[in-house]
KOLMIMI-557512 format. One record per residue (C-alpha): x, y, z. Coordinates in steps of 0.001 Angstrom, whole numbers, padded with zeros to 6 digits, always signed. Layout:
! residues N
XYZ/...
END
This chain:
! residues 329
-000733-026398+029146/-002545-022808+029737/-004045-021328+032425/-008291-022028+031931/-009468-018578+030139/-012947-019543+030600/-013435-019272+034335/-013588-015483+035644/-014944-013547+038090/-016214-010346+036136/-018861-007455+037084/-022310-007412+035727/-022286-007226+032154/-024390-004303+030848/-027606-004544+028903/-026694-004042+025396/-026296-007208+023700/-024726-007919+020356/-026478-008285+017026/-027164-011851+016011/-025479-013278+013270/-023774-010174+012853/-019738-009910+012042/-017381-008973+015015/-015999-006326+013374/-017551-004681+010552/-015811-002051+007751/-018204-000716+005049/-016133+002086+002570/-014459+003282+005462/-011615+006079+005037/-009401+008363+006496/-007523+011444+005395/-005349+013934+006891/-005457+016876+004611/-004584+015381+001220/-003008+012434+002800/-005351+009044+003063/-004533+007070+005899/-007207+004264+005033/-008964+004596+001563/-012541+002832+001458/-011979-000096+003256/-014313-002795+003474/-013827-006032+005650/-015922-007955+007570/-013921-010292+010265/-015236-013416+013153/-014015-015670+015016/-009867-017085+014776/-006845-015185+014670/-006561-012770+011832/-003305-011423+010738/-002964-007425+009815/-000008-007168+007460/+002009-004118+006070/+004733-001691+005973/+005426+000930+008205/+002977+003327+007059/+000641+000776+005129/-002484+001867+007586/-002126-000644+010182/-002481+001509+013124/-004943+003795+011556/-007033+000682+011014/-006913-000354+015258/-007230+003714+015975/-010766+003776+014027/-011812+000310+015608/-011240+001058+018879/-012772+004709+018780/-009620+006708+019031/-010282+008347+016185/-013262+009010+013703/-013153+007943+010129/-013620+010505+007204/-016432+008533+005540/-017874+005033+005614/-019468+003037+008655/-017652+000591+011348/-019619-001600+012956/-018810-003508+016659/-021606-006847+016858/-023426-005364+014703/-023478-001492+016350/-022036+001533+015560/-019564+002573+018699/-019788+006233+017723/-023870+006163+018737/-023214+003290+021318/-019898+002646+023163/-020998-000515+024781/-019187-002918+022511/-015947-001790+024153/-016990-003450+026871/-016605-006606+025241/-012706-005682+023653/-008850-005704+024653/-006396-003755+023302/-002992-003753+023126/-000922-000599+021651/+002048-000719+019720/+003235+002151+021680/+001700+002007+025487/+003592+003686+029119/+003616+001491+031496/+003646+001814+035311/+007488+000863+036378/+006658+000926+039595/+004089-001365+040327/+003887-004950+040203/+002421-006487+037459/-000090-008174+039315/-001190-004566+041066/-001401-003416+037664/-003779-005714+036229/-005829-005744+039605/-006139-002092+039458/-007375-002277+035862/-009948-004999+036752/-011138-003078+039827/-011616-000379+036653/-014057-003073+035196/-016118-003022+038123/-014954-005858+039887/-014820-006312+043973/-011172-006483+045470/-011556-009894+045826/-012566-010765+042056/-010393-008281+041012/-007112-010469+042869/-008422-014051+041049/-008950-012371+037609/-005344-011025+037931/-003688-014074+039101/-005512-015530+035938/-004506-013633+033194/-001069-013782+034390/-000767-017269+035066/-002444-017308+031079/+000578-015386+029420/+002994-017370+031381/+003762-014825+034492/+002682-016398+037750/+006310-016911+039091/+007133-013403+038692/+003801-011244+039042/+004734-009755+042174/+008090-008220+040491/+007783-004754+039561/+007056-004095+036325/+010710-002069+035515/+012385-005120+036052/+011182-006774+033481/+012071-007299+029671/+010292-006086+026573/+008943-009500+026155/+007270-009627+030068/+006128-006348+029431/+004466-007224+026174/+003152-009869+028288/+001885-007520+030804/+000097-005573+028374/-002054-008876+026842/-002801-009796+030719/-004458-006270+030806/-006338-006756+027515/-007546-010305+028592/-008708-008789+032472/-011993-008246+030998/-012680-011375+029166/-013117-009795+026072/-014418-011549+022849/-012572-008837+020270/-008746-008633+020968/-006659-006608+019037/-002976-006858+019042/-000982-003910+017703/+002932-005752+016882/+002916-007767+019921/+006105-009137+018538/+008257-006148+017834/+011169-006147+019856/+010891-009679+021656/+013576-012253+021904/+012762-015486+020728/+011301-016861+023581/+009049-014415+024241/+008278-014428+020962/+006927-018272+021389/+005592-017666+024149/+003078-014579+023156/+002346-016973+019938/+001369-019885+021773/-001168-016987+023772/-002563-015500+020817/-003163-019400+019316/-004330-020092+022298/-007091-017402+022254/-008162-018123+018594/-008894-021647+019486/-011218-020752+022386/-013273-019158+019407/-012413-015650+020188/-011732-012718+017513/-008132-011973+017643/-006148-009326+015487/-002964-008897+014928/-000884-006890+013228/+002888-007294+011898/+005128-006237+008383/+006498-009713+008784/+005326-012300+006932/+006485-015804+008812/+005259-013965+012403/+001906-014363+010998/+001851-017494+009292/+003138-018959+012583/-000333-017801+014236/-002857-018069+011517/-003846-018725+007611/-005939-015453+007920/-004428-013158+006319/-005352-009127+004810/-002492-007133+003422/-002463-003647+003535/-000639-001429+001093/-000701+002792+001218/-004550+002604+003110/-006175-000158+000700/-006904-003680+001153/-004036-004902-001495/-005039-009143-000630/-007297-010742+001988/-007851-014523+002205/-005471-017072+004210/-002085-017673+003303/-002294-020426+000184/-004726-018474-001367/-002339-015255-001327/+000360-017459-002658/-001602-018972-005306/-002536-015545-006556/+001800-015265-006396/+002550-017838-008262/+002227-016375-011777/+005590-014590-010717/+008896-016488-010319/+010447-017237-006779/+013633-018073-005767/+015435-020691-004093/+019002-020651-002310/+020496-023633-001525/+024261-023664+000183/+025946-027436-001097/+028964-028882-001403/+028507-029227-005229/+025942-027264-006483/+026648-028227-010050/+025933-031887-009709/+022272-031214-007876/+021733-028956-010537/+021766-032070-012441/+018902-033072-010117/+017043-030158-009940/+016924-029404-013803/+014550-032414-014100/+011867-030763-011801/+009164-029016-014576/+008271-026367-011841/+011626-025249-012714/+012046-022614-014892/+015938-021467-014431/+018892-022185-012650/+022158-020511-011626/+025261-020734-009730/+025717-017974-007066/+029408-018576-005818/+031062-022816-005937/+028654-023181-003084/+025312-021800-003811/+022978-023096-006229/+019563-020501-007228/+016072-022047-008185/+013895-020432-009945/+010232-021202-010040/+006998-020274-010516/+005950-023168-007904/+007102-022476-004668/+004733-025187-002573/+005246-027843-005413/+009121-027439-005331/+009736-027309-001636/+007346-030654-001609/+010107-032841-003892/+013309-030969-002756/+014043-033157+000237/+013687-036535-001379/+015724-035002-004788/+019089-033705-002381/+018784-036896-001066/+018447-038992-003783/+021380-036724-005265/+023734-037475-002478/+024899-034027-001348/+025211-031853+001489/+023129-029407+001771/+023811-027198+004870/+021251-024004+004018/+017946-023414+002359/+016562-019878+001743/+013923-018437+000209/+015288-014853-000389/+011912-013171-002305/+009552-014784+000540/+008966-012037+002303/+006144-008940+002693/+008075-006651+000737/+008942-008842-001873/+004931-010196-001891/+003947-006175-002130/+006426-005922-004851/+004910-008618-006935/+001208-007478-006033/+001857-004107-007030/+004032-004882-009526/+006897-003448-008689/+005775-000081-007403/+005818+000479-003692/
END
């Protein structure tokens, strides 16, 4: 179990309050350009509460997206809104967000818990709160047992770590993520997850952003796909697939026989086509991916084979752009 995020010792908070019933994070027609190129083209999104996945390519307008939202760079045309106000006119909602980089230096030198406490004494807070709130978010991301290790020693996963304790210090009820992930092993990988899940169950307004596709779906339904600046699909996951399933998928299973399940599998009507990759691999096709992968584990064993592998070799982002855009990335 966690770390409580809900008790913290933080400085007065200042006047401005948000606007009621207003979304988190606001985009009306908002774009970018650099010269001729368009970084973000007139995109509109409203977003509150849960964990939201950002998904693209390299270049899909990810980053641009965080840079206008946190201020660190203006946008061409359109209007962002923070709770409701404008943070070019008003910078107080920032008080209320954490961010987390994709690319961020890092103080090797210093412990991770003299890190965070010198960011929270930043915030306002006495030496004393300052110490607690530190302890807190570290304990939170899983780093108690080794805050007082300098922050060179550790690996790309502590450090990620590091940099969502400093996001949290605050208490903030917007956190953006920039790929958290990229570059983790596996269980650091988990364990940031579990923190991000974590935070969109407590009701907060989490963002994160990845180009892969099962990161995501492992933290949330909530999904908006960018493509080249544009909102390409927004909804949560089954709704993006449904819109998918007008195109075939495919299905790689490794047996012992592949002929004799394609017996089996030939009597499925989400299946449009079969055919035999090498003596061991049998490939599905099917314009049912859900449906298919419902009645395949009863069917290989009601078949009596051996199935050692299952893949799903079109069921990922750039095969989902591909489809959406149809075929033109």
């Amino acid at each position: 179990m966690m770390p409580d995020m809900t008790q913290h010792g933080k400085a007065e908070t200042t006047q401005w309050q948000p606007e009621a019933n207003a979304p988190v994070i606001m985009f009306d027609r908002v774009s970018k350009t650099y010269g001729r190129i368009n970084a973000l083209a007139g995109v509109s999104i409203g977003i509150s509460g849960g964990v939201t996945g950002i998904l693209g390519m390299n270049g899909a307008g990810k980053s641009t997206f965080f840079k206008l939202m946190m201020g660190k760079i203006k946008p061409s045309s359109g209007a962002i809104r923070l709770f409701g106000t404008d943070p070019w006119k008003n910078p107080a909602p920032y008080s209320r967000v954490g961010f987390v980089p994709e690319h961020e230096k890092m103080y090797d030198w210093m412990t991770a818990f003299d890190f965070i406490t010198t960011f929270a004494r930043l915030h306002g807070m006495t030496r004393d709160e300052a110490s607690k709130e530190a302890a807190r978010v570290l304990a939170f991301v899983s780093l108690d047992e080794v805050m007082h290790k300098r922050i060179g020693q550790y690996s790309k996963g502590m450090r990620q770590r590091v940099k969502i304790a400093h996001a949290l210090v605050n208490d903030p009820e917007l956190i953006v993520l920039d790929e958290p992930l990229q570059g983790c092993d596996p269980l650091a990988r988990t364990t940031i997850m579990n923190v991000i899940k974590e935070l969109g169950a407590m009701g907060r307004t989490v963002l994160v952003s990845s180009h892969i596709l099962h990161e995501i779906e492992r933290i949330t339904e909530q999904i908006v796909i960018l493509h080249r600046g544009r909102v390409l699909a927004l909804g949560n996951s089954h709704s993006i697939r449904e819109m998918l399933d007008q195109h075939p998928h495919k299905i790689v299973l490794d047996c012992e026989n592949p002929r004799k399940l394609a017996n089996s599998m030939i009597q499925l009507e989400e299946v449009t086509g079969i055919s035999f990759v090498n003596p061991n691999k049998l490939l599905i096709e099917t314009k049912h991916l859900g449906e298919v992968h419902k009645k395949l584990p009863q069917l290989i064993v009601d078949s009596g084979q051996l199935v050692t592998g299952i893949d799903n070799p079109d069921d990922d982002l750039q095969s989902i752009l591909m489809y959406l855009t149809g075929g033109s990335l």
